[in-house]
C-alpha positions in Angstrom: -49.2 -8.3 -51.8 -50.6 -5.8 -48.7 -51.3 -2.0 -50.0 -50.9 1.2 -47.9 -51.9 4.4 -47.2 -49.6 6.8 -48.5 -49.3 11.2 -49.1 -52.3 12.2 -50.9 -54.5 9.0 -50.1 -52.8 6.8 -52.9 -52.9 3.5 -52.5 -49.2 1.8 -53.2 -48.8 -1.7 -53.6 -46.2 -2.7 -51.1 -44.4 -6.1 -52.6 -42.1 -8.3 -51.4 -38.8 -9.0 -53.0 -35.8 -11.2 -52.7 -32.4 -10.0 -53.3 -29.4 -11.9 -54.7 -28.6 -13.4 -51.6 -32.1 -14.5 -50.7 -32.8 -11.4 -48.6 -36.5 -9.7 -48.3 -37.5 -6.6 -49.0 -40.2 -4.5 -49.8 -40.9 -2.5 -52.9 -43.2 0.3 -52.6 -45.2 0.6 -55.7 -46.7 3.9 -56.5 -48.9 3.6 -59.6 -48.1 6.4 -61.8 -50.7 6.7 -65.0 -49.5 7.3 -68.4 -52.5 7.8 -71.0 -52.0 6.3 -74.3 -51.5 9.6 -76.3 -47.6 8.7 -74.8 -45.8 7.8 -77.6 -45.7 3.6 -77.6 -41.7 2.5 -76.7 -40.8 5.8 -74.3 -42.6 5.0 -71.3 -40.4 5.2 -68.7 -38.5 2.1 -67.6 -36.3 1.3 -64.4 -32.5 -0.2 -65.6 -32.5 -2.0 -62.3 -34.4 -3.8 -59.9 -33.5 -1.0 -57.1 -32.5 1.7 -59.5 -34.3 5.0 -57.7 -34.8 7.0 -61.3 -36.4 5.6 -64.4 -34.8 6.0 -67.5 -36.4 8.9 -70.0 -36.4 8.6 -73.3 -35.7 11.2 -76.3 -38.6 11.6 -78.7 -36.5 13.3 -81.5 -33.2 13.6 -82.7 -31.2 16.6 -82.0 -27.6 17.7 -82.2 -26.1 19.8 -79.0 -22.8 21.6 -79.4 -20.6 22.6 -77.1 -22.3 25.9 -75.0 -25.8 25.1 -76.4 -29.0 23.6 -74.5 -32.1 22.3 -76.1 -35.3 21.2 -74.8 -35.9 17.7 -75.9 -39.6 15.9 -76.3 -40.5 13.0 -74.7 -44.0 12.3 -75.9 -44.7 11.3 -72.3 -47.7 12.5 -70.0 -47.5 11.6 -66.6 -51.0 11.5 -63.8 -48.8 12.7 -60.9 -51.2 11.8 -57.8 -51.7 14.7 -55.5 -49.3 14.5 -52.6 -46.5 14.2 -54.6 -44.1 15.2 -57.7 -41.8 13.9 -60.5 -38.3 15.1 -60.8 -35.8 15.1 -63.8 -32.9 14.6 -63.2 -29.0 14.1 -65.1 -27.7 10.6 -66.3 -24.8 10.1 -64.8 -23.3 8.3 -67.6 -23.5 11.1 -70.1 -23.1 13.7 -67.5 -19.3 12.0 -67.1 -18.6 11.2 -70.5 -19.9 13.8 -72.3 -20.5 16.8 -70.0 -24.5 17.1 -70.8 -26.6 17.2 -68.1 -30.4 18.4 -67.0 -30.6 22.4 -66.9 -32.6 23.1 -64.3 -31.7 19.8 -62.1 -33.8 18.6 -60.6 -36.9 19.8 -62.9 -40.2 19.5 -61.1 -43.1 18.0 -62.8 -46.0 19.3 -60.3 -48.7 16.6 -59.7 -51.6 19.2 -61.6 -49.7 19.5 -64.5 -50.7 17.3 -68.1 -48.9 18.4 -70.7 -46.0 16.6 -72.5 -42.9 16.0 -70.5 -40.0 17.7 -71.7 -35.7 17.8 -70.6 -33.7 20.9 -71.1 -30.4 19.4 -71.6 -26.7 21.3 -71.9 -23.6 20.4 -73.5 -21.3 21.0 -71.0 -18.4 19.3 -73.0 -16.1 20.2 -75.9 -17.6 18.6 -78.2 -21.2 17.7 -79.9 -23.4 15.0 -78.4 -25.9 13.6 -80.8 -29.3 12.6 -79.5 -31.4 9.5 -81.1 -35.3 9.2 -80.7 -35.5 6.6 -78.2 -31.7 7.4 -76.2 -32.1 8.0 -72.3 -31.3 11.5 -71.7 -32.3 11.7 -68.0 -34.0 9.8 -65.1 -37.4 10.3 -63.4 -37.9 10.4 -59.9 -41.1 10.4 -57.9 -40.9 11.8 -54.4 -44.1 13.1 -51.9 -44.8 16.5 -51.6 -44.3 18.6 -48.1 -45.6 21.5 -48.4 -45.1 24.9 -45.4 -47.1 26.3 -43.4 -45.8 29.9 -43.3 -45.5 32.0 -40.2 -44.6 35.2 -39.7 -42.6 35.6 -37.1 -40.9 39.0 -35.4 -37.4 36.8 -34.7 -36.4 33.1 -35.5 -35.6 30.9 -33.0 -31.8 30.6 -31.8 -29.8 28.0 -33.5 -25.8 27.5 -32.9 -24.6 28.0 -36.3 -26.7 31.4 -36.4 -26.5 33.7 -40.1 -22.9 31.9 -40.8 -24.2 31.1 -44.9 -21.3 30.1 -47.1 -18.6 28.3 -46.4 -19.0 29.3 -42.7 -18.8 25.2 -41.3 -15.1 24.9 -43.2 -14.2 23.8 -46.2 
């Protein structure tokens, strides 16, 4: 196992991995903490050996009809290193079969920020969707951070596509 350097001076394990085939890879491996006050069984968990989002799990039960949103508990606190973020996002599974999906997708989960983890989920369907304590209602993402340097400037530079916004590159 070798370990780099990465955004915010975390140290990620890189490790090699075999596909089905036999192929190698490398899987970098940020270590994210999670302090025990989490609730035991709804620590995040990839479904896959290359799945990009870890599953999240529902804390409570809750009912969502048609139209409504709710925010739903996790009982999950993340250490986000500095350098980078978490982001919720949708399941596509339930997103397809049952219209519900993350509110304000992606949700950011700032790398300073320690309180519980929580999904504001909509029922975009026609009918209610019934949440269990422990279901995945939405994946976890953990990405680095750029952040901008902003400068003032009397005009922007030139580009070809100019202030076409819209629509303005066809349909």
């Amino acid at each position: 196992m070798e370990t780099v350097a990465a955004a915010g001076g975390v140290n990620i394990d890189v490790t090699e991995k075999r596909d089905g085939g036999g192929a190698s890879r490398a899987a970098m491996l940020m270590p994210l903490e999670i302090p025990y006050r989490s609730e035991a069984g709804l620590h995040p968990e990839y479904a896959t050996a290359d799945a990009a989002g870890a599953d999240i799990r529902a804390a409570e039960d809750a009912r969502l009809e048609p139209g409504e949103r709710v925010m739903i508990t996790t009982g999950l606190y993340l250490g986000i290193p500095p350098g980078y973020e978490a982001q919720v996002r949708p399941r596509s599974g339930i997103a397809w079969r049952h219209g519900v999906t993350v509110l304000n997708a992606p949700g950011t989960i700032d790398a300073d920020y320690r309180g519980e983890l929580r999904v504001i989920l909509i029922n975009h369907g026609t009918e209610a969707f019934e949440i269990a304590r422990g279901d995945r209602i939405a994946q976890l993402i953990v990405a680095p951070v750029t952040r901008a340097r902003f400068a003032l400037r009397e005009h922007l530079p030139e580009s070809k596509r100019g202030t076409g916004g819209f629509g303005s590159t066809g349909v």
